[in-house]
N, CA, C and O atoms as a MOPAC input file, in Angstrom:
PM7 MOZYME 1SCF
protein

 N    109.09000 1   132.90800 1   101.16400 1
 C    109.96300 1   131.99200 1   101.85100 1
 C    109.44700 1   130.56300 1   101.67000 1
 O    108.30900 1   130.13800 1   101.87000 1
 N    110.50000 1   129.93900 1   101.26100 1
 C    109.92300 1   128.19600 1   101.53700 1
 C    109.68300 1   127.35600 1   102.52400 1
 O    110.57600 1   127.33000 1   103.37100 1
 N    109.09500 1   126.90200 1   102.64200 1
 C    108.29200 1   125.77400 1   103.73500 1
 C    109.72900 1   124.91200 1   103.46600 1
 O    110.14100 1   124.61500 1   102.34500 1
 N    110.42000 1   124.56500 1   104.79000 1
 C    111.38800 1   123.65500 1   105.11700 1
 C    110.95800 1   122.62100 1   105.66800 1
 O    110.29400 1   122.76400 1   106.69500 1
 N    111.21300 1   121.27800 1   105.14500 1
 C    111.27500 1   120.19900 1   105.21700 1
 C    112.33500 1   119.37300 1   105.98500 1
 O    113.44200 1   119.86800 1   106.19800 1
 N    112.08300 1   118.37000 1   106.32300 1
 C    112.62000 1   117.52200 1   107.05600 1
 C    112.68200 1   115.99300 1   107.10100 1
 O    111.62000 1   115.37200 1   107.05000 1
 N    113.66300 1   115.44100 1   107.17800 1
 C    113.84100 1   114.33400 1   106.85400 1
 C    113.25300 1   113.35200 1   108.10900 1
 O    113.04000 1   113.83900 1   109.22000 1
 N    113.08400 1   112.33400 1   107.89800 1
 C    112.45200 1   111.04300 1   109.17000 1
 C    114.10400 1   111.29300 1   110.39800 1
 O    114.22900 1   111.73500 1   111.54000 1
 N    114.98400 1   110.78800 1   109.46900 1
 C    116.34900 1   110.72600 1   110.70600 1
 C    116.27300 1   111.64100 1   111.38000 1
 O    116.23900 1   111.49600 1   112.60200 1
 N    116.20500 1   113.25900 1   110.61000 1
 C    115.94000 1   114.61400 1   111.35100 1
 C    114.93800 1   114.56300 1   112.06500 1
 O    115.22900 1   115.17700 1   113.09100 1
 N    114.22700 1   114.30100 1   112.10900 1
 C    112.60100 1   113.92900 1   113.19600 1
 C    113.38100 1   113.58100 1   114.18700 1
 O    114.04800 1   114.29600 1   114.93500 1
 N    113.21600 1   112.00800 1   114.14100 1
 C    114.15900 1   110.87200 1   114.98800 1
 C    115.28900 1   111.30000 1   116.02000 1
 O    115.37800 1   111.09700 1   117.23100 1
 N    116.10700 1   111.95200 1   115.14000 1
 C    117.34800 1   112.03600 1   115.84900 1
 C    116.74100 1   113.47100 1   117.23900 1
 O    116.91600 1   113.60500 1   118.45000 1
 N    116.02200 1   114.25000 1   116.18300 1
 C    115.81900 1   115.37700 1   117.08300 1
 C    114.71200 1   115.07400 1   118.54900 1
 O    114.57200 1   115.72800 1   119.58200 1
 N    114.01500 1   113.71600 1   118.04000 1
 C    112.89800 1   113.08700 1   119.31200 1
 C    113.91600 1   112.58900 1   120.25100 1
 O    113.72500 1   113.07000 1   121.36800 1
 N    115.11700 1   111.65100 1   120.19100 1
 C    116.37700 1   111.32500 1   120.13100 1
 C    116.94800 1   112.30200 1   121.53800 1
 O    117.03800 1   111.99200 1   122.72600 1
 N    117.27900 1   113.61400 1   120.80100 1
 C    117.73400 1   114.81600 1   121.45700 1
 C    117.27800 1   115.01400 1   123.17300 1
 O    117.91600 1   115.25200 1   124.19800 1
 N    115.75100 1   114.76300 1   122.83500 1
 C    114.73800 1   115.67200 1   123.78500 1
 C    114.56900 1   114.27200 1   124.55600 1
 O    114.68600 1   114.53400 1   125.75300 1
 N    114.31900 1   112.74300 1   124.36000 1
 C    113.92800 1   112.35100 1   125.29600 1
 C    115.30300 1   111.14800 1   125.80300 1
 O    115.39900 1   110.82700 1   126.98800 1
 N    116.04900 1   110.72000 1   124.99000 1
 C    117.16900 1   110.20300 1   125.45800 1
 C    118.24000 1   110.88000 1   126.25300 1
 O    118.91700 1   110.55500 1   127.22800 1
 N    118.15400 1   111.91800 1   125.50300 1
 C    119.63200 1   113.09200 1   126.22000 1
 C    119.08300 1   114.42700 1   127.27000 1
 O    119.76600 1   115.39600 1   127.60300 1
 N    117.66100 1   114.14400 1   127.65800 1
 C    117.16800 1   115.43100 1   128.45600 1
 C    117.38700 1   116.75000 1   127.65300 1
 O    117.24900 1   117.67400 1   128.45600 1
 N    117.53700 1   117.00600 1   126.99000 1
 C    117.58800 1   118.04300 1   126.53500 1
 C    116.28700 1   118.65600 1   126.11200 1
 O    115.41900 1   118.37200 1   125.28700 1
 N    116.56200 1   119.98000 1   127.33800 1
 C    115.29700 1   120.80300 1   126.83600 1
 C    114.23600 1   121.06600 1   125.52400 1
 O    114.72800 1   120.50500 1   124.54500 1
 N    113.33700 1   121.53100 1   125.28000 1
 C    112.80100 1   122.23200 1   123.99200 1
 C    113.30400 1   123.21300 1   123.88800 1
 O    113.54400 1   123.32100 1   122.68600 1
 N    113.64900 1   124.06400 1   124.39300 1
 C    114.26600 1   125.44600 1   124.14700 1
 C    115.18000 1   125.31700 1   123.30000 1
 O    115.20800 1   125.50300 1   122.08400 1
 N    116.16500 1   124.87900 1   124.26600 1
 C    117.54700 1   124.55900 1   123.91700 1
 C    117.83500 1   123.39500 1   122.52300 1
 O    118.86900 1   123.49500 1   121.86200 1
 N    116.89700 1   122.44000 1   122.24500 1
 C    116.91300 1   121.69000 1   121.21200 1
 C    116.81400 1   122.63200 1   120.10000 1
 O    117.65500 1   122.71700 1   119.20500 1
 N    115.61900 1   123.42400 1   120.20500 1
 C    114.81700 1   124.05300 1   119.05200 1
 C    116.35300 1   125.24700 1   118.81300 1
 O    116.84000 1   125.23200 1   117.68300 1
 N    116.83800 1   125.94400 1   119.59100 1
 C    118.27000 1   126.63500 1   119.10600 1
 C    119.15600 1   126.06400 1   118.63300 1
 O    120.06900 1   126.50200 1   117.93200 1
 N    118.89900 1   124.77700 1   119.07200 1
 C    120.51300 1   124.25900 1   118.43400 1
 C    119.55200 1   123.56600 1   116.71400 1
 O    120.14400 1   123.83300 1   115.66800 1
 N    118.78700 1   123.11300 1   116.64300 1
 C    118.18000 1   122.59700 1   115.82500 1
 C    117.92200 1   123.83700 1   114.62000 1
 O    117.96800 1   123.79200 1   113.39100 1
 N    117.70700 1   124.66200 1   115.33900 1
 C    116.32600 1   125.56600 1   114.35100 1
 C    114.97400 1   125.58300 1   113.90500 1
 O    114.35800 1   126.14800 1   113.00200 1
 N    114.67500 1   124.69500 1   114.92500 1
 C    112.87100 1   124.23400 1   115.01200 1
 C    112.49500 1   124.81900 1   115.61300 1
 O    113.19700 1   125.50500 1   116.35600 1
 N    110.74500 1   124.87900 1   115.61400 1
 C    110.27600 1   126.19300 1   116.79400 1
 C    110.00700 1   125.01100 1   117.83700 1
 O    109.61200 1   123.91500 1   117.43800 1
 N    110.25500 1   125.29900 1   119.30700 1
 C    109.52300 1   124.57800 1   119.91700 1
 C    108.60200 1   123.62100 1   119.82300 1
 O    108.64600 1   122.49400 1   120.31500 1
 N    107.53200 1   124.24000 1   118.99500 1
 C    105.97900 1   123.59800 1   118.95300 1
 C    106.15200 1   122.62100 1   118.41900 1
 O    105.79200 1   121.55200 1   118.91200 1
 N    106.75300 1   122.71700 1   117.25500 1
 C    107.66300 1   121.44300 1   115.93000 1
 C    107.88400 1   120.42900 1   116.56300 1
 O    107.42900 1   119.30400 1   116.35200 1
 N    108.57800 1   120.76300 1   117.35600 1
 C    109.68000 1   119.51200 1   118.40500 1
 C    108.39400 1   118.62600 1   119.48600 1
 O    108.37900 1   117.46000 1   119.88200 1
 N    107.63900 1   119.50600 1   119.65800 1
 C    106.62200 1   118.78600 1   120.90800 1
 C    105.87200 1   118.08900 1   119.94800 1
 O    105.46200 1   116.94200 1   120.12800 1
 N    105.69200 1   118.71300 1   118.99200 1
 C    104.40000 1   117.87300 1   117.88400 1
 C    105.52100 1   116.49100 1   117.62000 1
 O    105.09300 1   115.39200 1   117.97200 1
 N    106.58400 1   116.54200 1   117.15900 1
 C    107.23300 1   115.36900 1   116.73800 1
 C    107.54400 1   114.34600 1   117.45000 1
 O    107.78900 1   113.21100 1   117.04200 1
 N    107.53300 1   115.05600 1   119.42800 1
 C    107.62900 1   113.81400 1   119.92300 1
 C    106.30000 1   112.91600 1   120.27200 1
 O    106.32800 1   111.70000 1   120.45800 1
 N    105.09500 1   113.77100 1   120.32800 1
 C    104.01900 1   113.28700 1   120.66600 1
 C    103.34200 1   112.36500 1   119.22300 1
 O    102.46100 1   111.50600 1   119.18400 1
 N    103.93500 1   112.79600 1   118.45300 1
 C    103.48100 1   111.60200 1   116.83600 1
 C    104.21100 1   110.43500 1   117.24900 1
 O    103.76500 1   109.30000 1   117.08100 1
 N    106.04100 1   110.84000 1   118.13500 1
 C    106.71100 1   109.38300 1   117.72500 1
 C    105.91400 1   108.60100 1   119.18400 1
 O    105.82800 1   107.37300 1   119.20700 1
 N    105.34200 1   109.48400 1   120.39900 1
 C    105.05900 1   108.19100 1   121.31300 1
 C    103.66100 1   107.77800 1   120.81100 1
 O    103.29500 1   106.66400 1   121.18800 1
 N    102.79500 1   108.49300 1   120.00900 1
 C    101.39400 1   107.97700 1   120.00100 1
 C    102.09700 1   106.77600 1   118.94500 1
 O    101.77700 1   105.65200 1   119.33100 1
 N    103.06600 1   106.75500 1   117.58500 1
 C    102.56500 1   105.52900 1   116.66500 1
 C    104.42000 1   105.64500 1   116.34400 1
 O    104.74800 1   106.41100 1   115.43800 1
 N    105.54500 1   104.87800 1   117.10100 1
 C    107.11200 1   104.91900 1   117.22900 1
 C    107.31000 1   104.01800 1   115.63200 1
 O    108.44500 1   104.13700 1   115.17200 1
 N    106.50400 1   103.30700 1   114.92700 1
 C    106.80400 1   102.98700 1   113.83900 1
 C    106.42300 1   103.38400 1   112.90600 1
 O    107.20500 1   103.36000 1   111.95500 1
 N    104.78000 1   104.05600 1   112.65100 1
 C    104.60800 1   104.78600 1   112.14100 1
 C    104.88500 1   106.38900 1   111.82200 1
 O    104.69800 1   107.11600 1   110.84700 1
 N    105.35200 1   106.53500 1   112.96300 1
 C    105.74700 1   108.15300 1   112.96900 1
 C    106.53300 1   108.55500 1   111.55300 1
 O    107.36100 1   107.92300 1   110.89700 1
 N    106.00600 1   109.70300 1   111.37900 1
 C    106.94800 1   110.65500 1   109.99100 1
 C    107.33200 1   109.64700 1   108.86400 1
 O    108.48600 1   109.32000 1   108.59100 1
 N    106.16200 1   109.18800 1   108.22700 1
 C    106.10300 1   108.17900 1   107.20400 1
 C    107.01700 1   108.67600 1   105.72300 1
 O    107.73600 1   107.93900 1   105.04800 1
 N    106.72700 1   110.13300 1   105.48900 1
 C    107.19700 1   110.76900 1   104.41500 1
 C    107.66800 1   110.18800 1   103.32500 1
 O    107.82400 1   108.96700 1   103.36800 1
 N    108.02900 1   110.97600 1   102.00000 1
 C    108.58000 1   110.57900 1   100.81300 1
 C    107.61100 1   109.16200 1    99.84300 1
 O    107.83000 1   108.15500 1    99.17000 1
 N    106.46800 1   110.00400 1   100.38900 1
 C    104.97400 1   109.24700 1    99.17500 1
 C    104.91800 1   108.16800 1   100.47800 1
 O    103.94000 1   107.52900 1   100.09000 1
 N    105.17300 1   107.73100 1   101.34500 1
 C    104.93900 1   106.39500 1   102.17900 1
 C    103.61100 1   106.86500 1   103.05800 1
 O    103.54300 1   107.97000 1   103.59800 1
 N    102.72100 1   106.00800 1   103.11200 1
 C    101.21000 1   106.35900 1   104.10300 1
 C    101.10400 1   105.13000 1   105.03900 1
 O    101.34000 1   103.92200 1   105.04200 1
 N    100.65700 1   106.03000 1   105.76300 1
 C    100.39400 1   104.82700 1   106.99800 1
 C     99.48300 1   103.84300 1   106.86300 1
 O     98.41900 1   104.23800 1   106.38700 1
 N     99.54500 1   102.61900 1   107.13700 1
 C     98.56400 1   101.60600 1   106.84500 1
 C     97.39800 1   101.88600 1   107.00600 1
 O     96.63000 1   101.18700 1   106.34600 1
 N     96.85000 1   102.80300 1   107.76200 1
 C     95.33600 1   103.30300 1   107.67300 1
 C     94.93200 1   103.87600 1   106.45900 1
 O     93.98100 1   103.57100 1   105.73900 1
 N     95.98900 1   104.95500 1   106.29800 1
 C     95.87400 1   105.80700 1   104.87900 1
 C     96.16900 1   105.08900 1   103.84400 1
 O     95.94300 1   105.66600 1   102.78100 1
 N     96.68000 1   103.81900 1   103.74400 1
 C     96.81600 1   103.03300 1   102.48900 1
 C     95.36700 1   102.39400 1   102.01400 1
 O     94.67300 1   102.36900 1   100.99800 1
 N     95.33800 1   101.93800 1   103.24800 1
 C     94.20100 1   100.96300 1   102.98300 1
 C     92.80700 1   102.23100 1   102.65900 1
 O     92.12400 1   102.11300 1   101.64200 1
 N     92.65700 1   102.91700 1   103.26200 1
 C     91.17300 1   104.05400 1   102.63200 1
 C     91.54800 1   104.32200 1   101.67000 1
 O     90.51000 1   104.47100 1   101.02600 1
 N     92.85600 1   104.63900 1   100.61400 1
 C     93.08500 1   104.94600 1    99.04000 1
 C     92.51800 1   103.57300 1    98.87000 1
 O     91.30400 1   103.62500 1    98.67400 1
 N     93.04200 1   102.27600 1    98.88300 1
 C     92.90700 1   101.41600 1    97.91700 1
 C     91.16400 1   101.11900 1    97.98400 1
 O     90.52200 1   100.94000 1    96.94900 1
 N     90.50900 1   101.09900 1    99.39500 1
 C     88.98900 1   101.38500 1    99.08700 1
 C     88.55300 1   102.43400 1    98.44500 1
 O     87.47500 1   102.35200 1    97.85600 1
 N     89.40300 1   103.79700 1    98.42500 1
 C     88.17800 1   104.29000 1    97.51100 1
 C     88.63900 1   104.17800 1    96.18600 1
 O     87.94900 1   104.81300 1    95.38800 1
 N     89.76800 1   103.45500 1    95.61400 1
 C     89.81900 1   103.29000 1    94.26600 1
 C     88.57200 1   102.18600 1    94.19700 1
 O     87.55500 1   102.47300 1    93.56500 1
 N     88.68000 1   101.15900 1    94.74500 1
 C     87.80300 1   100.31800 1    94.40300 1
 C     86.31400 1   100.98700 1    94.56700 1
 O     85.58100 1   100.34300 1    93.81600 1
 N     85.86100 1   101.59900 1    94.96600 1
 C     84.60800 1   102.21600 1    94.98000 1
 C     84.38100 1   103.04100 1    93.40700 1
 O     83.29600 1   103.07300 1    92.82600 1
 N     85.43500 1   103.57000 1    92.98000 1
 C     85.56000 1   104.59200 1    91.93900 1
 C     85.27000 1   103.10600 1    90.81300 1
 O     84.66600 1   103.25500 1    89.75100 1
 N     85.67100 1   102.08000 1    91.15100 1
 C     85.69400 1   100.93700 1    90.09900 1
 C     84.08100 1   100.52600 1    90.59500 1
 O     83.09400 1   101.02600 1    90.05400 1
 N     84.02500 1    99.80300 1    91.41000 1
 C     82.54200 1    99.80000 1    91.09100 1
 C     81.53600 1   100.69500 1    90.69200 1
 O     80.66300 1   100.24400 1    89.95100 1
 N     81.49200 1   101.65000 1    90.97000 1
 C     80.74200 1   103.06100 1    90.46700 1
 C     80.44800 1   102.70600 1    88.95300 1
 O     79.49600 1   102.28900 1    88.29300 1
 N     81.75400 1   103.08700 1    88.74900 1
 C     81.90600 1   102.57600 1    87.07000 1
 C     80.95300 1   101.39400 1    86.56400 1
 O     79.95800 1   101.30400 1    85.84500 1
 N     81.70500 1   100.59900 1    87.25000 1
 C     80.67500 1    99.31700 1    86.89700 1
 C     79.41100 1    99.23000 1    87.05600 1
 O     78.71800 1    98.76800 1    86.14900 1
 N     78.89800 1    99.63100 1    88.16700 1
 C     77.16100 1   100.06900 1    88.15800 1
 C     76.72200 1   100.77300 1    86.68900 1
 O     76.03400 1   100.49000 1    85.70700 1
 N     77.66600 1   102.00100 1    87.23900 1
 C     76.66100 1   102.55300 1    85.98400 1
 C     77.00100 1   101.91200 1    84.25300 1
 O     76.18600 1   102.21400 1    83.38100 1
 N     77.95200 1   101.23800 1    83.96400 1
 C     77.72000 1   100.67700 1    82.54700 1
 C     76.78500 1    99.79100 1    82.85500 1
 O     76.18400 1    99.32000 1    81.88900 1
 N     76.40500 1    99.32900 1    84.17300 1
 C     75.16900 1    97.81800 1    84.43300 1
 C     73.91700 1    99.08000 1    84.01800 1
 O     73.13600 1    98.60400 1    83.19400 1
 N     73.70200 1    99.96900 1    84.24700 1
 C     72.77900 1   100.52500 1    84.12500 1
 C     72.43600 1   101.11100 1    82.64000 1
 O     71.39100 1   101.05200 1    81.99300 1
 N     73.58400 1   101.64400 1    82.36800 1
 C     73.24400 1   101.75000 1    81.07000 1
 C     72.89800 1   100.93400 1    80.11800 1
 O     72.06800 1   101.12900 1    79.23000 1
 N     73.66100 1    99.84900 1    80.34800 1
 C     73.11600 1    98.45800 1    79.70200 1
 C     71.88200 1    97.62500 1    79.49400 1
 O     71.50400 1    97.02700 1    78.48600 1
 N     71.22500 1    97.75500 1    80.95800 1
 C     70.11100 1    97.24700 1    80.95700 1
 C     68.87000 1    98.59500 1    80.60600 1
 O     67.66800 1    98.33200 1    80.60200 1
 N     69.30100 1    99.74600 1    80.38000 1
 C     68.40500 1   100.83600 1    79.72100 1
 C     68.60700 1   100.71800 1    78.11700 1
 O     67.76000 1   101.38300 1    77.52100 1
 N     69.27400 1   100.21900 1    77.49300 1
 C     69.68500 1   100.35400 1    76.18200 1
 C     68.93000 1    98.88900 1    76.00600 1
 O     67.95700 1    98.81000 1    75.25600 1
 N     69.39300 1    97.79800 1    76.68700 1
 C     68.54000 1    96.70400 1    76.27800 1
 C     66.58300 1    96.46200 1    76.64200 1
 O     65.82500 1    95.77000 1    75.96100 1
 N     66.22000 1    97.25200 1    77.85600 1
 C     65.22300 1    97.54400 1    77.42400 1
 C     64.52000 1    98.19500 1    76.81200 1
 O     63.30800 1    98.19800 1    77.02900 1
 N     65.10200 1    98.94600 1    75.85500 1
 C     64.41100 1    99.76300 1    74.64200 1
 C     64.72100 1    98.87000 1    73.21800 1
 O     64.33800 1    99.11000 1    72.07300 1
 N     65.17300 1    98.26900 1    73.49200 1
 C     65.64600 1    97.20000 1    72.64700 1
 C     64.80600 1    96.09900 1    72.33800 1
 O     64.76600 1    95.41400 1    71.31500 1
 N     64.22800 1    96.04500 1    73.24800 1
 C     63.26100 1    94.59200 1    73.29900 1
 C     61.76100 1    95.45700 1    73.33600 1
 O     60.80900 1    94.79900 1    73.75500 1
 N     61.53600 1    96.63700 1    72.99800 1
 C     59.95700 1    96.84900 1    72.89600 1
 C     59.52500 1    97.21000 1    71.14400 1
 O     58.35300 1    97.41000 1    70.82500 1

Protein backbone atom coordinates (compact mmCIF):
# COMPACT_ATOMS: atom_id res chain seq x y z
CA UNK A 1 0.00 0.00 0.00
CA UNK A 2 1.17 3.57 -0.60
CA UNK A 3 1.99 6.12 1.90
CA UNK A 4 -0.70 8.97 1.13
CA UNK A 5 0.23 12.30 0.95
CA UNK A 6 -1.13 15.49 1.47
CA UNK A 7 -1.20 18.72 0.33
CA UNK A 8 -0.41 22.16 2.70
CA UNK A 9 -4.31 23.45 1.79
CA UNK A 10 -5.31 19.78 2.92
CA UNK A 11 -3.36 20.30 6.23
CA UNK A 12 -4.77 23.88 6.56
CA UNK A 13 -8.11 23.48 5.62
CA UNK A 14 -8.36 20.29 7.80
CA UNK A 15 -6.54 22.50 11.04
CA UNK A 16 -9.35 24.94 9.63
CA UNK A 17 -12.04 22.10 10.31
CA UNK A 18 -11.02 21.30 13.97
CA UNK A 19 -10.28 24.69 15.36
CA UNK A 20 -12.46 27.32 13.50
CA UNK A 21 -15.61 25.12 13.04
CA UNK A 22 -15.35 22.96 16.47
CA UNK A 23 -15.38 20.09 14.90
CA UNK A 24 -14.37 17.13 16.67
CA UNK A 25 -11.23 14.72 15.84
CA UNK A 26 -13.34 11.90 15.46
CA UNK A 27 -15.67 13.24 13.37
CA UNK A 28 -13.02 15.30 11.21
CA UNK A 29 -10.80 12.21 10.80
CA UNK A 30 -14.31 10.31 9.18
CA UNK A 31 -15.18 12.82 7.16
CA UNK A 32 -11.50 13.46 6.13
CA UNK A 33 -9.99 9.97 6.22
CA UNK A 34 -7.17 10.83 8.55
CA UNK A 35 -6.48 8.91 11.65
CA UNK A 36 -7.06 11.03 14.50
CA UNK A 37 -3.41 11.17 15.57
CA UNK A 38 -2.67 12.86 11.93
CA UNK A 39 -5.10 15.59 12.68
CA UNK A 40 -3.71 16.34 16.37
CA UNK A 41 -0.09 16.18 15.01
CA UNK A 42 -1.17 18.81 12.26
CA UNK A 43 -2.74 21.07 14.53
CA UNK A 44 -0.04 21.14 17.09
CA UNK A 45 2.81 21.83 14.06
CA UNK A 46 0.29 24.69 12.80
CA UNK A 47 0.09 26.35 16.57
CA UNK A 48 3.82 25.67 17.49
CA UNK A 49 5.21 27.48 13.85
CA UNK A 50 1.37 28.94 11.75
CA UNK A 51 3.87 30.00 8.93
CA UNK A 52 6.07 27.54 8.91
CA UNK A 53 3.85 24.67 9.28
CA UNK A 54 3.76 21.81 6.39
CA UNK A 55 6.53 23.44 4.32
CA UNK A 56 6.41 20.52 1.65
CA UNK A 57 7.18 20.13 -2.12
CA UNK A 58 11.32 20.46 -1.61
CA UNK A 59 10.53 23.86 0.63
CA UNK A 60 12.59 23.70 4.28
CA UNK A 61 12.16 25.68 6.99
CA UNK A 62 14.56 28.44 7.57
CA UNK A 63 16.33 26.46 10.20
CA UNK A 64 16.69 23.53 7.82
CA UNK A 65 17.87 25.82 5.06
CA UNK A 66 20.29 27.49 6.72
CA UNK A 67 22.14 23.94 8.40
CA UNK A 68 22.21 22.61 4.45
CA UNK A 69 23.84 25.73 3.29
CA UNK A 70 26.45 25.37 6.42
CA UNK A 71 27.17 22.10 5.84
CA UNK A 72 27.77 22.62 2.15
CA UNK A 73 30.11 25.17 3.10
CA UNK A 74 31.93 22.95 5.52
CA UNK A 75 32.11 20.15 2.70
CA UNK A 76 33.89 23.29 0.76
CA UNK A 77 36.25 24.08 3.22
CA UNK A 78 37.20 20.51 4.00
CA UNK A 79 38.13 20.42 0.50
CA UNK A 80 40.06 23.31 0.73
CA UNK A 81 42.09 22.29 3.79
CA UNK A 82 42.98 19.34 2.50
CA UNK A 83 44.37 20.56 -1.10
CA UNK A 84 46.22 23.31 1.60
CA UNK A 85 47.63 20.24 2.92
CA UNK A 86 48.51 18.47 0.25
CA UNK A 87 50.17 21.31 -1.12
CA UNK A 88 52.29 22.26 1.46
CA UNK A 89 53.40 18.26 1.72
CA UNK A 90 54.30 18.15 -1.96
CA UNK A 91 56.13 21.50 -1.59
CA UNK A 92 58.03 20.39 1.27
CA UNK A 93 59.56 17.52 -0.37
CA UNK A 94 60.24 19.74 -2.95
CA UNK A 95 62.52 22.00 -1.34
CA UNK A 96 64.85 19.20 0.37
Amino acid sequence: MERRRFTREFKLEAVRLIKDRGVSYVQASQDLKVHPTQLRNWVKAFADDPQGAFPGHGQMKPEQLEIAQLKREIAKLKAERDILKKAAAYFAKEST
